[in-house]
N, C-alpha and C positions, 0 to 999 in steps of 0.2 A: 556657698552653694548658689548656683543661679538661679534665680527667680522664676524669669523670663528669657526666654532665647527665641528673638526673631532670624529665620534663615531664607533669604532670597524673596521677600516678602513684596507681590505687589496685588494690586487692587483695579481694576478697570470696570465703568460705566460704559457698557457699550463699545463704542471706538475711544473711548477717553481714558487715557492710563493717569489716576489718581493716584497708584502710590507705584513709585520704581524701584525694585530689588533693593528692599530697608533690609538691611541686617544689623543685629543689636541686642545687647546683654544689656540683663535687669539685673545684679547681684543679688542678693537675700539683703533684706534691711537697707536698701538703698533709697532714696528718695530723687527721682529721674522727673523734671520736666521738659515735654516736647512744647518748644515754641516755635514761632514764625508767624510769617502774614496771613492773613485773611488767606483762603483759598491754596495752604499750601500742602496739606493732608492731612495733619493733625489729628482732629477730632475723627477723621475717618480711623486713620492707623490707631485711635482707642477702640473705636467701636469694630476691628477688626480681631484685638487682643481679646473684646470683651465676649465675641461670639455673635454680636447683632450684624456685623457686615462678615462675609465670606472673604476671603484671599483667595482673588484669580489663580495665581501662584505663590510659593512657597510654604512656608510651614510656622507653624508657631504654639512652640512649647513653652508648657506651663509647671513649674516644681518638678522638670524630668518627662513629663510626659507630653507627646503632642495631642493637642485639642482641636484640630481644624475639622473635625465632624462630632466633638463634642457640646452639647449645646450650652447656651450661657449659662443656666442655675448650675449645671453640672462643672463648671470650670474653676471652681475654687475662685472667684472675683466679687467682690463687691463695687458698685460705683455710684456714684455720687455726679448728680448731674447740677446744669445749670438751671434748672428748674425746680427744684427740691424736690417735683413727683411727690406730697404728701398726697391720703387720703384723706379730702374734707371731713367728712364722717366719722374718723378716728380721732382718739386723743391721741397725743402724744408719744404716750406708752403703747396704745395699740398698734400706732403706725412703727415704733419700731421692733414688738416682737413679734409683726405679720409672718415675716416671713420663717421666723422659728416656729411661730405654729403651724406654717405650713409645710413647714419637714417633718411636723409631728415630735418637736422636742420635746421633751419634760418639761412641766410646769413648774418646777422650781429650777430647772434648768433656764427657762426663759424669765423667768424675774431674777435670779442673777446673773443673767447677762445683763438686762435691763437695766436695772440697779447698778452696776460698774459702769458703763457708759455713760447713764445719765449723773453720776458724780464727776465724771472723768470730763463733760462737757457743760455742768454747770445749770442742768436740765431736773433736780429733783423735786421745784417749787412750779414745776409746767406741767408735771405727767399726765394731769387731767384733762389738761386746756385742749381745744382744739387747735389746727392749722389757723382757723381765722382771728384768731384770738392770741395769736404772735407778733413778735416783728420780722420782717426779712431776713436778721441773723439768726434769730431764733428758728424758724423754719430749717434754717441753715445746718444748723447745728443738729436738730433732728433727725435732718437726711444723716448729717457725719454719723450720729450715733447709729443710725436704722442698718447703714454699714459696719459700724462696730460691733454688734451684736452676732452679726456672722461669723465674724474670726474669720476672716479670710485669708488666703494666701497670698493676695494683691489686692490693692485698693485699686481705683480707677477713679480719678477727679477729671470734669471735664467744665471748664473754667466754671467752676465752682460760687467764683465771686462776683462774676460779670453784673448781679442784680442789685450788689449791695451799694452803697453809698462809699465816701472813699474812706470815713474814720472805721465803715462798721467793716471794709477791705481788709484795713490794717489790722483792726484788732481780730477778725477770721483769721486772716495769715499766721497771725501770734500763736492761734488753737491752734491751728492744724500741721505749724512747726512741734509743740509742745506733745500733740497728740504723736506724730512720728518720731519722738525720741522716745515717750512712754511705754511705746509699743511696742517699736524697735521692728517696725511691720516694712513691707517692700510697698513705694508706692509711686503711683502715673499718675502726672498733672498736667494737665491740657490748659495752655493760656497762651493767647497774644500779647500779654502784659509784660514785657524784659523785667518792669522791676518785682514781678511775683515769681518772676524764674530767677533770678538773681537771688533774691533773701530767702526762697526755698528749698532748692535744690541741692544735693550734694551733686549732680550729676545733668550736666543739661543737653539738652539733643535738639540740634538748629537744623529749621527743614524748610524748603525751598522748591516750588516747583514737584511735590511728593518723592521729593529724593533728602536723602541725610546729607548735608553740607559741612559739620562738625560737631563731636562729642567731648566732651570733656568737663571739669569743674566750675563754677562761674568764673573764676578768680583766671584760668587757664583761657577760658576765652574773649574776658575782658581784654587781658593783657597780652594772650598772643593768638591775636584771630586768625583764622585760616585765610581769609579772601574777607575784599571789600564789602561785603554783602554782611557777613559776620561782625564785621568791625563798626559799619554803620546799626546792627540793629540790635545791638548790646551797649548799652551805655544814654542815661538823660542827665542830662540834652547829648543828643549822638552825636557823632565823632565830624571835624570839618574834613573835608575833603578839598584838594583842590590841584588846578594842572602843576607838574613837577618845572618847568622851565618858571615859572612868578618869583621860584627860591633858586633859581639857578640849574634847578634839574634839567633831568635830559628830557625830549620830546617823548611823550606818548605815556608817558608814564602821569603817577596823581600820589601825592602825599596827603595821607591823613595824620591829624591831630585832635586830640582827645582836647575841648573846652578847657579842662583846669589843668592841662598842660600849656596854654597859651600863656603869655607875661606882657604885661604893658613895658614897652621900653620906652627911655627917657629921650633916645634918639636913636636911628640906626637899624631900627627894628625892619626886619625883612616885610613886614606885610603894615602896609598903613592906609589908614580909609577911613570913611564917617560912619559915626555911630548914629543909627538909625531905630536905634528901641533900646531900653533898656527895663531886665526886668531887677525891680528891685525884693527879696522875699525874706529881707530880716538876716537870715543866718546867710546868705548866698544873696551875689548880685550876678545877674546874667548879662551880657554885655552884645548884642547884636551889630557886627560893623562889615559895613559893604566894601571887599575891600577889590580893586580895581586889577581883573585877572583872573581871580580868582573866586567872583560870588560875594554870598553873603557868609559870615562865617562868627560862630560864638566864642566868645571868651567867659569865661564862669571864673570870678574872685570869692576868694573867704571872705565873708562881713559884709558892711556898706560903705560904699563907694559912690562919693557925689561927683559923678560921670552925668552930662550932659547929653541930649540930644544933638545931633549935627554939628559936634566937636571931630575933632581929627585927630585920629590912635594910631601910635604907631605898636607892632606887636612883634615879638618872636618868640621862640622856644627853644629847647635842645632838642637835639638832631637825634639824639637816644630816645628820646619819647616819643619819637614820627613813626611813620609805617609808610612805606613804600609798595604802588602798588602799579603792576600790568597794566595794559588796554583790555584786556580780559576782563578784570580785578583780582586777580592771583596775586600774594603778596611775593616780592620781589626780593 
């Protein structure tokens, strides 16, 4: 069953069109992250599914039914912001069955939902505490639960982890992978992070300019991106790029290649130049070299590698693991 179904969906400020005719299927129990840069709709196109922003045009249905003059409590969403949104005042437990008490649930309806969540999110030894008397995950977690309590029909994250540190990242990512199997719930995750859309999502949607540039699995647009824009902003350290004539290509075109597709050659290697940094980080050596034509461009090895500074590498790769691109960036 679909979740969500966006249809011709845009959004404009004024003279400013922020979102261009998005169309787009949520399945039931999917787990869909929109990424992109800074300023490409994103967070807007949440807050237009969530009810807080209107759609100029089109439509947007929720479990069957369109919502675009229904208002947000009434949409069946829960979401989960960048700011936890706790109430100081509240413990723990209050701040997550507010909003059950103010649907007028049952009270033992609202302490076992309470109860379920805060086992499910590792929150039974906090109930009391306040918000200021957490840490950042903590808080974190609170909001996830404050949302679970609802039982909603869709969740809504909107970079969720932007506050946290990067170990306490990881291990949020951990919950909130664990939490959407548990559930088995449909959910929107809002992030500029590729590697939180990469390890999250069954489903990722790349947006550019408030238009959809490609959909599909992370693995599907790792490996075969739609356009140069895709390719470079999926993948760390992202993909070299460089003019198609350095390797013999034809004019006007640009081949990409993926860092750990690159190989040191012993001679002969199409692309040679100085190494000008080198990152070393234990399990991975990252290999920085300016190579002459073509820029500066990474090579990533398994393990450690005693690579010098201002040494001279020669490199190539197979011709299968390139990608070939336009003066556009339309892959070719």
């Amino acid at each position: 069953m679909t979740a969500l179904k966006l249809t011709n969906v845009c959004k404009s400020f004024g003279a400013v069109k922020v979102l261009k005719n998005i169309d787009l299927e949520v399945e039931e129990g999917e787990f869909v992250v929109f990424v992109g840069p800074s300023g490409c709709g994103k967070s807007t196109l949440l807050r237009v599914i969530a009810g807080l922003e209107d759609a100029t045009e089109g439509t947007v249905e929720i479990d069957g039914d369109i919502v675009n003059q229904t208002p947000p409590a009434k949409r069946g969403i829960a979401m989960v912001f960048q700011s936890y949104a706790l109430y100081p005042h509240l413990t723990v437990h209050d701040n997550m069955a507010l909003a059950l008490k103010q649907e007028k649930q049952p009270k033992d309806e609202i302490a076992g939902r309470v109860d379920k969540a805060s086992k499910m999110l590792s929150l039974d030894d906090y109930l009391d505490r306040r918000p200021s008397e957490l840490s950042g995950g903590q808080r974190q977690r609170v909001a996830i639960g404050r949302a679970i309590v609802r039982e909603p029909k869709l969740f809504l994250f909107d970079e969720p982890l932007s506050n946290l540190d990067a170990a306490l990242r990881m291990n949020t990512r951990i919950e909130i992978a664990n939490l959407h199997r548990s559930l088995d719930a449909s959910m929107i995750y809002v992030t500029h992070d590729q590697t939180e859309a990469m390890t999250l999502a069954s489903k990722i949607v790349v947006l550019r300019d408030g238009m959809v540039v490609q959909v599909g699995s992370p693995m599907e647009l790792y490996n075969n991106p739609a356009n140069q824009f895709v390719a470079g902003f999926l993948g760390a350290p992202s993909m070299n790029f460089f003019p198609a004539p350095v390797v013999g290509g034809a004019d006007g075109m640009s081949v990409g290649i993926r860092p750990e597709h690159l190989r040191i050659a012993s001679k002969g290697g199409r692309l040679k130049g100085e190494v000008v940094h080198v990152e070393k980080l234990g399990g991975d050596t990252n290999v920085l070299v300016d190579v002459a034509g073509a820029g500066r461009m990474t090579l990533r090895l398994f393990g450690q590698h005693p690579i010098d500074n201002g040494a001279t590498l020669e490199m190539d790769y197979d011709d299968a693991d390139s990608f070939l691109f336009d003066a556009a960036g339309h892959r070719a």
